[in-house]
C-alpha positions as CSV (number, residue, x, y, z in Angstrom):
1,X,-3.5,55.4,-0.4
2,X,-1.2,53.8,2.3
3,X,-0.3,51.4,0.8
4,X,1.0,53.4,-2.2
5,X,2.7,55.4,-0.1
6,X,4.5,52.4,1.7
7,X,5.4,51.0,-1.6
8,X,6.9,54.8,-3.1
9,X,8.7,54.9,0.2
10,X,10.3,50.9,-0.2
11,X,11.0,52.3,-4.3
12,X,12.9,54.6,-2.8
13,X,14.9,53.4,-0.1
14,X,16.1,50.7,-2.7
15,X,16.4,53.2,-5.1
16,X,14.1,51.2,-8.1
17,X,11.9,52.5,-10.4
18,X,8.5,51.2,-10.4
19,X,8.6,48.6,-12.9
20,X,5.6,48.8,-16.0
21,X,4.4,45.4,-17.4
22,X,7.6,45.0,-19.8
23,X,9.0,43.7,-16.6
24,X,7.8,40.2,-16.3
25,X,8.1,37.7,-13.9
26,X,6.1,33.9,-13.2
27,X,6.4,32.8,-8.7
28,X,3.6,31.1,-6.9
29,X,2.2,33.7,-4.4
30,X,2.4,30.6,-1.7
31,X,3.9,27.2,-1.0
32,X,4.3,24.8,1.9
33,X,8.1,24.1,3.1
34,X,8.7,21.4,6.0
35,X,10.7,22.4,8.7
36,X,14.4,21.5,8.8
37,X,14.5,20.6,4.9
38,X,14.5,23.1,2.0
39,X,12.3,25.2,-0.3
40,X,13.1,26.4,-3.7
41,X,10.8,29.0,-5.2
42,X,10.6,28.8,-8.7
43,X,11.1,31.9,-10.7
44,X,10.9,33.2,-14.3
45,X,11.6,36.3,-15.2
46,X,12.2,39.1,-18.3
47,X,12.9,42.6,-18.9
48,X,12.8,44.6,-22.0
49,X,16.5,44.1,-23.8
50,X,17.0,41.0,-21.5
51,X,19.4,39.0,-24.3
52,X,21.7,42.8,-23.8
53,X,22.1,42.4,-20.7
54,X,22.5,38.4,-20.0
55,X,26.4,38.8,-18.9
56,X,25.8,41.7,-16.5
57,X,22.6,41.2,-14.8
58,X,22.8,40.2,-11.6
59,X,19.8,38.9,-9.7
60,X,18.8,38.9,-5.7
61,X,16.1,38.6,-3.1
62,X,14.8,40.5,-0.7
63,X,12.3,39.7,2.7
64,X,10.2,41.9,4.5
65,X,10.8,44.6,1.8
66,X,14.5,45.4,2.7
67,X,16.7,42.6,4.1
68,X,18.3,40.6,1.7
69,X,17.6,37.2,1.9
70,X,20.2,36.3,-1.4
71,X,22.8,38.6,-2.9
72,X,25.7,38.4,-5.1
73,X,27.8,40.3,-2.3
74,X,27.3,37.7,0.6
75,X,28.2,40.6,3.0
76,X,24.4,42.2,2.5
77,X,22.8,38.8,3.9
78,X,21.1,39.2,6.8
79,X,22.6,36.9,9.7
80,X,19.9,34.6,10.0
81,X,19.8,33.9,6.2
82,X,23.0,33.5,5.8
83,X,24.7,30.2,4.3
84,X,21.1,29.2,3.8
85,X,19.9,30.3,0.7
86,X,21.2,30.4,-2.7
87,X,20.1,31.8,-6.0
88,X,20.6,28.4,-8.3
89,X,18.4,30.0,-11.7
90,X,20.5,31.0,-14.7
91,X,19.6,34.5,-15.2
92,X,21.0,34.1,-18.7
93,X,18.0,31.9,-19.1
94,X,15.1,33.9,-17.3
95,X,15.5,31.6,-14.3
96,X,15.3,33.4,-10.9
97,X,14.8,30.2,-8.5
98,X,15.7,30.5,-5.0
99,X,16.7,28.0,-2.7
100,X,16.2,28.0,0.6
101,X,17.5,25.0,2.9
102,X,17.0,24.6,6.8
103,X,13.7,25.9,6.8
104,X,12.7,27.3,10.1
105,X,9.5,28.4,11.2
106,X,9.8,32.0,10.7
107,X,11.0,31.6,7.1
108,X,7.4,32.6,5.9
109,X,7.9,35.9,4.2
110,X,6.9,37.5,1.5
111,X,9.8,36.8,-0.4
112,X,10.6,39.5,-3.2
113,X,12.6,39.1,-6.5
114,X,15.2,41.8,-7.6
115,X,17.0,42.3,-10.5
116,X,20.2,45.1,-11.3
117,X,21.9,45.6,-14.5
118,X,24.7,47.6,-13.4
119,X,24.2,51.8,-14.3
120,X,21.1,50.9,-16.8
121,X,18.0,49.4,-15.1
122,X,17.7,47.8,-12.0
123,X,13.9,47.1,-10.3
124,X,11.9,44.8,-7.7
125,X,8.4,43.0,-8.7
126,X,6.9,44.4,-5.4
127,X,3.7,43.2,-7.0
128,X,4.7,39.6,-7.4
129,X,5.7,38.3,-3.5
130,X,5.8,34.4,-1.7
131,X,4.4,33.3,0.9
132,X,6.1,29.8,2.0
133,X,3.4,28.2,4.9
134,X,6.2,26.0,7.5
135,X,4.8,22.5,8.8
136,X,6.6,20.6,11.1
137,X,6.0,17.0,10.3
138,X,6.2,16.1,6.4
139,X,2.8,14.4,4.4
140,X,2.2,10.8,4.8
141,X,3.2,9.3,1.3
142,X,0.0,7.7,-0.3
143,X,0.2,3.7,-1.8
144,X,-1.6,2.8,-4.5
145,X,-2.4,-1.2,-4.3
146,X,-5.2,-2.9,-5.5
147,X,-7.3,-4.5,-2.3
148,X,-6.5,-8.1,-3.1
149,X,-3.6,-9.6,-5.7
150,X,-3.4,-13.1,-7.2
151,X,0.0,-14.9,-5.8
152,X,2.3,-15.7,-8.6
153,X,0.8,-12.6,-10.8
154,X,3.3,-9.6,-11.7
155,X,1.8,-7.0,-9.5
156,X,2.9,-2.7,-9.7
157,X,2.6,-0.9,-6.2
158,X,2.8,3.0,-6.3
159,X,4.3,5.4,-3.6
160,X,4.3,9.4,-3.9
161,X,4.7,11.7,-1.9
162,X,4.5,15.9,-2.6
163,X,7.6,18.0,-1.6
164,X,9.1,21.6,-3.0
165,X,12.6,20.6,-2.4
166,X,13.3,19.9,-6.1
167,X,17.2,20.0,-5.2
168,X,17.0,17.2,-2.7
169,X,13.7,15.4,-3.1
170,X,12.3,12.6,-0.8
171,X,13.6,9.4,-1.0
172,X,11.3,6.0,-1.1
173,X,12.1,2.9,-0.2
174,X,10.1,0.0,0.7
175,X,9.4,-2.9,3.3
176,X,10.1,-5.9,0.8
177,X,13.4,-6.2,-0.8
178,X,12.8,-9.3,-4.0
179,X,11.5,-6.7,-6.3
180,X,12.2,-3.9,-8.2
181,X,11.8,0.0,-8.8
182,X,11.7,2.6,-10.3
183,X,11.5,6.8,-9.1
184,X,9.7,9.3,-11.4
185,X,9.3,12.9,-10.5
186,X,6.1,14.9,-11.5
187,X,5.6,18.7,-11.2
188,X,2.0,19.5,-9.5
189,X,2.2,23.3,-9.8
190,X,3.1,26.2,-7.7
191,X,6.5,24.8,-6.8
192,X,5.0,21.8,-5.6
193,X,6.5,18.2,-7.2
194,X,5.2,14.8,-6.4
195,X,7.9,11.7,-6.3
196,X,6.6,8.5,-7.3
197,X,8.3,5.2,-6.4
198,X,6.9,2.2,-8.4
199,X,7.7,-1.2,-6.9
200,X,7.5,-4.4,-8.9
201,X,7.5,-7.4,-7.5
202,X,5.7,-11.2,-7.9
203,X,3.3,-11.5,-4.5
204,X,3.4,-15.0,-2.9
205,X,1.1,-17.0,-0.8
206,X,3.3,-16.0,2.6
207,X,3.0,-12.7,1.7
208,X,-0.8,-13.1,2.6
209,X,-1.8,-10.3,5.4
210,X,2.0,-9.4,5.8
211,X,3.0,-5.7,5.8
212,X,3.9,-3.7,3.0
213,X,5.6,-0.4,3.9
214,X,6.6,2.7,1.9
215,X,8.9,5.1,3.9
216,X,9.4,8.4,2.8
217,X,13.1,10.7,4.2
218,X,13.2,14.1,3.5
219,X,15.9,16.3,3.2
220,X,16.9,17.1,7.1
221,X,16.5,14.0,8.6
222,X,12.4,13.6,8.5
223,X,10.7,10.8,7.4
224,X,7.0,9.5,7.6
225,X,5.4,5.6,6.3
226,X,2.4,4.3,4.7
227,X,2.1,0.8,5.0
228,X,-1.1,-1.3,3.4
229,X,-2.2,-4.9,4.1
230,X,-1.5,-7.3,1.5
231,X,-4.3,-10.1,0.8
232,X,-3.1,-12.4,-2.0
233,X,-5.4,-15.0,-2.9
234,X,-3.9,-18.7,-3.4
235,X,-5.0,-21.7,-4.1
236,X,-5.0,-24.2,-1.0
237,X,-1.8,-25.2,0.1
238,X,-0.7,-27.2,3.0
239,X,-3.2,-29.8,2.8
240,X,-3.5,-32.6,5.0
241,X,-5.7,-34.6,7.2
242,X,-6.0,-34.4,10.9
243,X,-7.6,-37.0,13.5
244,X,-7.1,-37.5,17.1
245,X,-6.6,-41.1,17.6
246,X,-3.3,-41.8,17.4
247,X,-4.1,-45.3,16.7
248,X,-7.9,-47.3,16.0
249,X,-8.9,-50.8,16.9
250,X,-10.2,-52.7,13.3
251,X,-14.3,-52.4,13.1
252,X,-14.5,-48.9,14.9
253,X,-15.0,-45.5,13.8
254,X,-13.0,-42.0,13.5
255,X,-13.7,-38.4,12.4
256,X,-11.0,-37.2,10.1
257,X,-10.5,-33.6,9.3
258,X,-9.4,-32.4,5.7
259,X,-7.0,-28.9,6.8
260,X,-5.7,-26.3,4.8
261,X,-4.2,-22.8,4.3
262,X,-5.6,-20.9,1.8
263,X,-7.3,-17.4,0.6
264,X,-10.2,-16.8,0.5
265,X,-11.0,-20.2,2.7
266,X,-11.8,-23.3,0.9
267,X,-15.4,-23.8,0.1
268,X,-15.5,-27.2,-1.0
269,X,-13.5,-30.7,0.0
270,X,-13.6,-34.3,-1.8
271,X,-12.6,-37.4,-0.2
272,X,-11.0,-40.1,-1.2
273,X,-10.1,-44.1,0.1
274,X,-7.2,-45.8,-1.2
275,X,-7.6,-49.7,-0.9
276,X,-5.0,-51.7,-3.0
277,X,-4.8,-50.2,-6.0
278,X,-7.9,-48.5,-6.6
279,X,-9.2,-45.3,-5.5
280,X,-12.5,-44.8,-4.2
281,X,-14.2,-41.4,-4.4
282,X,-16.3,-40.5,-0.9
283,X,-19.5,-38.5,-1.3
284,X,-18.8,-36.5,1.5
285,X,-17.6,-33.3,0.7
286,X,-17.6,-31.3,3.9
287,X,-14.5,-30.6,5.8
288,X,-14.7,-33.0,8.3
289,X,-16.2,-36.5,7.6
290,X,-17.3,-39.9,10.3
291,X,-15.5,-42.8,9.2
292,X,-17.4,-45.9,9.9
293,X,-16.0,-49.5,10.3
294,X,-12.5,-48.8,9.8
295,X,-10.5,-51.7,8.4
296,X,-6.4,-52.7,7.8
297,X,-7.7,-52.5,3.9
298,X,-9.2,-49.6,4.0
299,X,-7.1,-47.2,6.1
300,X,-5.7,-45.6,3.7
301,X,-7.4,-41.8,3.1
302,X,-6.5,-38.4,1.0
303,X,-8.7,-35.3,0.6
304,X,-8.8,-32.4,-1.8
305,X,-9.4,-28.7,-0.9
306,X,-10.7,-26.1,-3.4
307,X,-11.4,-22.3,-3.2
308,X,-11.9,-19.6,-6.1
309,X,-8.2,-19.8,-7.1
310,X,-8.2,-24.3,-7.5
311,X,-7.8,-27.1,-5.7
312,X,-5.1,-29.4,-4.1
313,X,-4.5,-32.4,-3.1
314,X,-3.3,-33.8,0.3
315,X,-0.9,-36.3,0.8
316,X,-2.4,-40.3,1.7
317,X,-3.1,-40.7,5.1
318,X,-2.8,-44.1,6.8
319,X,-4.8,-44.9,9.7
320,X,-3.0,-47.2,12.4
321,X,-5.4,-49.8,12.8
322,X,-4.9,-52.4,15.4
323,X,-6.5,-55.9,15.1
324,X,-5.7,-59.5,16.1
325,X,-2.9,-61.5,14.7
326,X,-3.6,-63.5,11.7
327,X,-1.5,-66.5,10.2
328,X,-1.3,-66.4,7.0
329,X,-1.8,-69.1,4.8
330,X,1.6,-69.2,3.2
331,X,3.0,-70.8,6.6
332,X,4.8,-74.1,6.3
333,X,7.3,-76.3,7.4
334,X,9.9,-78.4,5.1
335,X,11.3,-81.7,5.8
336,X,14.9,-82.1,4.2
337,X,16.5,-85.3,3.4
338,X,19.2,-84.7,6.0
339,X,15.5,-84.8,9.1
340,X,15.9,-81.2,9.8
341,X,13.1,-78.8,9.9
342,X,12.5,-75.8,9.2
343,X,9.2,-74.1,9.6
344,X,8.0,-70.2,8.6
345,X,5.2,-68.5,10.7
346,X,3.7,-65.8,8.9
347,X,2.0,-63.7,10.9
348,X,-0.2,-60.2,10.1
349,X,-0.6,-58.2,13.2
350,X,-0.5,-54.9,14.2
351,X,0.5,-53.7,16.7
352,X,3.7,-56.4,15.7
353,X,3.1,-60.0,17.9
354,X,5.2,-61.9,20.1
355,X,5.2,-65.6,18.3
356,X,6.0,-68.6,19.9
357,X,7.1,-72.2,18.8
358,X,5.8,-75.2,20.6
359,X,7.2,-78.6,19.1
360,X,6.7,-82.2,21.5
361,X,5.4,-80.1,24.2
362,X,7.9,-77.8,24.3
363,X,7.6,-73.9,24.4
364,X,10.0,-71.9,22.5
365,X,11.1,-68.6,22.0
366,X,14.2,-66.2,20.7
367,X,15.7,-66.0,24.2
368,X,15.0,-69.8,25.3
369,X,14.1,-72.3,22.8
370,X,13.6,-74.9,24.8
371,X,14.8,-78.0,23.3
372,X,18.7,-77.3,22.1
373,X,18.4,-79.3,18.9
374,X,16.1,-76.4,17.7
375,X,16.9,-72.6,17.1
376,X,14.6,-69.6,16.2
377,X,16.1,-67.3,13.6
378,X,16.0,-65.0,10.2
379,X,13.1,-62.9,12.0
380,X,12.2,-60.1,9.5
381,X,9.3,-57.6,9.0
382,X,7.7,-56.3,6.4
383,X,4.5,-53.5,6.8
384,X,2.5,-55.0,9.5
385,X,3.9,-58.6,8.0
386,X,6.1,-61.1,10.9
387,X,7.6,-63.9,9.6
388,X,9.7,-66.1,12.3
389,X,12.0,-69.3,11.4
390,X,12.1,-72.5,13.1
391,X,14.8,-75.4,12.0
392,X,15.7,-78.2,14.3
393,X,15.5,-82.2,14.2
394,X,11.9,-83.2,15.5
395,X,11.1,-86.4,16.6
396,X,9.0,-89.0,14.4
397,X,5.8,-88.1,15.8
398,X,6.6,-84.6,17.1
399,X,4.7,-81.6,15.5
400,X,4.9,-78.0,15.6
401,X,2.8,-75.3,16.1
402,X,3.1,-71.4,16.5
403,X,0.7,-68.8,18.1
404,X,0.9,-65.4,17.8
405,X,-0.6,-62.6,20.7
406,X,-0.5,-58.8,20.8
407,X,-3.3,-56.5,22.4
408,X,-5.8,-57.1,20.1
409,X,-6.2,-61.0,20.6
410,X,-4.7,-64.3,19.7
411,X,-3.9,-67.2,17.1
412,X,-2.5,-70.2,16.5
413,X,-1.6,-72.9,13.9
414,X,-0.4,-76.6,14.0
415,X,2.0,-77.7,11.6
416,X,1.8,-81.6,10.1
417,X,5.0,-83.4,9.9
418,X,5.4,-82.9,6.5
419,X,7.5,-86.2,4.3
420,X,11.2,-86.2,4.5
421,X,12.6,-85.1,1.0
422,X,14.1,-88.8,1.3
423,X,11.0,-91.0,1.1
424,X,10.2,-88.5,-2.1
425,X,13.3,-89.2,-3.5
426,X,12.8,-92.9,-3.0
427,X,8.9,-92.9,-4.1
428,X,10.3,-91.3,-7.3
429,X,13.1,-93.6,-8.2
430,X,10.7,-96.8,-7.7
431,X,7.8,-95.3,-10.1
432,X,10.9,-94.4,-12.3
433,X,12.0,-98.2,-12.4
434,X,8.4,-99.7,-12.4
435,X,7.5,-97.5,-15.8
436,X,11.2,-98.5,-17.6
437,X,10.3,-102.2,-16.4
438,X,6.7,-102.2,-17.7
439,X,7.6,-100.2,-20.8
440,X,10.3,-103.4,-21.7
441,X,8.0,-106.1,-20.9
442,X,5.2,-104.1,-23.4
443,X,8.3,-104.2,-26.3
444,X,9.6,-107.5,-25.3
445,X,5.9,-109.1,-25.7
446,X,5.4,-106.7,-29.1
447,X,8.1,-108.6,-30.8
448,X,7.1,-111.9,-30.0
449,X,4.1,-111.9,-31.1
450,X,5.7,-110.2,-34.8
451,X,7.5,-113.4,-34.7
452,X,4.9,-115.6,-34.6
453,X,2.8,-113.8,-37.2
454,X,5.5,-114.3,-39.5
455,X,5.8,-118.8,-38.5
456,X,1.8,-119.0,-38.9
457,X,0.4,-121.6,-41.6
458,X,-2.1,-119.9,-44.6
459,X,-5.3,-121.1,-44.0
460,X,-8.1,-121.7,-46.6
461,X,-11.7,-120.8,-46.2
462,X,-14.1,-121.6,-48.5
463,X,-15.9,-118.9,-49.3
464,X,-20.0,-119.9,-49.8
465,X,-20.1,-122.4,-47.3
466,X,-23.5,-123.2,-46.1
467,X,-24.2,-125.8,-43.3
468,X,-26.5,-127.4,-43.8
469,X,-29.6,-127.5,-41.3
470,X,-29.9,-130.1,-39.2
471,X,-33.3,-132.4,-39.7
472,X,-35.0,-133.9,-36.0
473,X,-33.6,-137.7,-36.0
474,X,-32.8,-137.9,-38.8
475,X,-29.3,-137.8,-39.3
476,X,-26.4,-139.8,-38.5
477,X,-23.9,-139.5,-36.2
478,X,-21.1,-139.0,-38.8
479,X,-23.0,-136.8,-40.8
480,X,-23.3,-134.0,-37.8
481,X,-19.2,-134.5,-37.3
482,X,-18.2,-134.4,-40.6
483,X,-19.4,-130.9,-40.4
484,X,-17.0,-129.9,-37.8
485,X,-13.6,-128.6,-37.7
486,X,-10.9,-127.8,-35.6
487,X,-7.3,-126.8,-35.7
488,X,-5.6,-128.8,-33.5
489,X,-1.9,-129.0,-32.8
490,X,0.4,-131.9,-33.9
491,X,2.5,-134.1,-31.6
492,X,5.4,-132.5,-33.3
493,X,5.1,-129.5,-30.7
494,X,8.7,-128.5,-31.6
495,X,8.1,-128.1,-35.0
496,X,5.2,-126.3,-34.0
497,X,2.9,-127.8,-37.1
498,X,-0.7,-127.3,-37.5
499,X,-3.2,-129.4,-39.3
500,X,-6.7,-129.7,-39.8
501,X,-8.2,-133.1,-38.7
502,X,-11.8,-134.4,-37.4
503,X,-12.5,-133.9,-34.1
504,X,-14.3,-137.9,-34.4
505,X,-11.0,-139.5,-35.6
């Protein structure tokens, strides 16, 4: 009953009728407002005749039943409301909205919807009022991110956050800057809308465990952030291997370590030696392996790493090994025609040697050789490869020799006095005249003996001939003689005439 009473005695002071339900009208009874922004409550409304009377209504609210909060004549605004609020519906439409910006704490209501059409009908929905709950922080917005995304893979990252300042809603932006976005707005109800900010973008392996922020500001000056981890998963990357020893002697041992970045870890590794051009594959397959009896052939190492997303490789490792100097076998010395010498000293060391020349005694080196008819010179290196050059005029019986030290040890070599390239050129030239001078005798000889062929008498034979056999003492002398022949050569030895006599003439 007193409540009737207080609503006849509101009717009356603002001289309404008490509106029947022809008079229709659509507000939320409450909403939420941050302070310092705005509010608009949304409003529909109608009245019987309403398309009449769509140039000459004229539409207002009103707070704590009297004070106008919104009016055509600015004049009837109270102070505190005024230059705050507007009306921005089209009445011509139904729309009654009201907007209310710098929203301070004791904005709360109830707000009350009125409606005049000048000298016909004018009313206030007393039955329909708003309730607007004042925070003083805004909502944290809310991301949507799945908890782990594949680098390299399109990923979509969602950011909303609610508001009822459809005039001036929130505005998102994010933390990372290469991709892009879109805003969509979404009405929840009750005056309340939700913004959504939808970032696109291609995750990377350095984005792995780095911050990704949404940051909401609201109309006013307020803001508040959401930020998520990002874990990308990526294959291994950065692969390589680590050891201590900066440098190993030859027929010792090292642990190397196969290191990577990736997510999640890597779970399984390969090894792999590298000697001359083949590649041998390890068994091991743990991250860290114990190399045994490492050599200057087989130094050379590479590893793979592999997790859930692949595998990579690691670039080839090369182990300093130290060991002793070796001469190689490709070490000579050359004896021109002109006497001089030169003489190469190939050496395979690491770390690189010191190499020395001794020739007739005599020490030599690149700063003091020694013996002035000799220099040391065209010193190159190649790898772990030293090659020095000796030239000089050694004595008949002198011979050279290098040696070669670093930390590791020593070695040496002794060079024969190799042949002058004159006695070779001199050796040649006489087997060159002996075969022309044995070749002409052979032809001269050939053709005298053609010659003679063709001066040779035709001798008979007579085919059939039996000797007879000879009887125990019984034949003459004669008889046995006459049975022998012989070519014999004439006295005539410059006609050079054969004849056939008997040896017993």
């Amino acid at each position: 009953m007193l409540c009737f009473q207080k609503l006849l005695v509101q009717c009356v002071f603002l001289k309404v009728i008490c509106l029947n339900d022809d008079y229709k009208i659509k507000v939320p009874t409450s909403m939420s407002a941050l302070k310092g922004s705005c509010v608009v409550i949304p409003c529909e409304f109608s009245i019987p005749d309403h398309e009449k009377y769509t140039e000459s209504i004229l539409g207002m609210w009103h707070y704590d039943w009297a004070e106008y909060v919104s009016h055509p004549d600015s004049s009837k605004v109270v102070t505190r409301f005024k230059k705050r609020t507007a009306l921005i519906g089209d009445l011509q439409k139904h729309d009654c909205s009201l907007k209310i910006d710098e929203v301070k704490v004791d904005d709360i209501g109830p707000f009350c919807f009125r409606f005049e059409v000048p000298g016909i009908v004018k009313g206030s929905y007393f039955k329909h009022v708003v309730l607007i709950h004042i925070s003083d922080s805004p909502g944290a917005p809310v991301i949507n991110c799945l908890p782990e995304v594949k680098a390299g893979v399109d990923l979509a990252v969602t950011c909303s956050v609610p508001h009822t300042c459809l005039t001036n809603p929130p505005i998102i932006t994010w933390s990372y800057t290469n991709g892009t976005f879109a805003v969509y707005h979404n009405k929840t109800g009750n005056g309340a809308w939700q913004v959504y900010s939808v970032l696109k973008f291609v995750p990377l392996a350095s984005d792995h465990k780095s911050r990704l922020t949404c940051t909401a500001k609201f109309w006013g000056g307020k803001q508040a952030d959401t930020s998520v981890l990002l874990n990308v998963t990526y294959r291994p990357k950065n692969v390589n291997i680590e050891y201590k020893e900066s440098r190993v002697k030859e027929g010792a041992s090292i642990d190397l370590r196969c290191a990577s970045d990736s997510y999640p870890p890597a779970s399984r590794y390969q090894w792999y030696n590298v000697i001359g051009d083949q590649t041998l594959r390890l068994p091991q397959t743990s991250a860290t392996i114990y190399v045994h009896n490492v050599s200057r052939n087989s130094r050379a190492f590479f590893c793979t790493s592999q997790n859930s997303e692949g595998l990579t490789n690691s670039t080839t490792v090369r182990l300093n090994v130290e060991y002793k100097p070796e001469i190689l076998s490709e070490s000579a010395c050359t004896l021109d025609i002109t006497g001089q010498l030169t003489c190469q000293c190939i050496v395979d060391s690491n770390p690189p040697p010191e190499i020395e020349w001794c020739v007739s005694g005599s020490n030599l080196n690149e700063s003091n050789t020694g013996l002035k008819s000799f220099s040391i010179n065209n010193s190159r290196e190649q790898q772990n490869t030293v090659t020095k050059v000796l030239q000089g005029w050694v004595p008949f019986t002198g011979n050279p020799s290098c040696s070669a030290t670093n930390t590791q040890g020593k070695a040496s070599m002794s060079f024969k006095r190799p042949m002058s390239d004159l006695y070779i050129y001199i050796a040649i030239v006489v087997a060159a005249v002996l075969i022309i001078a044995i070749g002409a005798g052979l032809c001269r000889l050939r053709v005298k003996r053609n010659e003679r062929k063709k001066q040779d008498p035709k001798i008979a034979f007579v085919n059939n001939y039996e000797q007879p056999k000879p009887e125990r003492n019984t034949e003459t002398q004669d008889d046995v003689m006459n049975d022998i022949y012989e070519n014999v050569q004439a006295f005539e030895v410059d006609e050079d005439i054969y004849v056939n006599v008997n040896a017993n003439k």
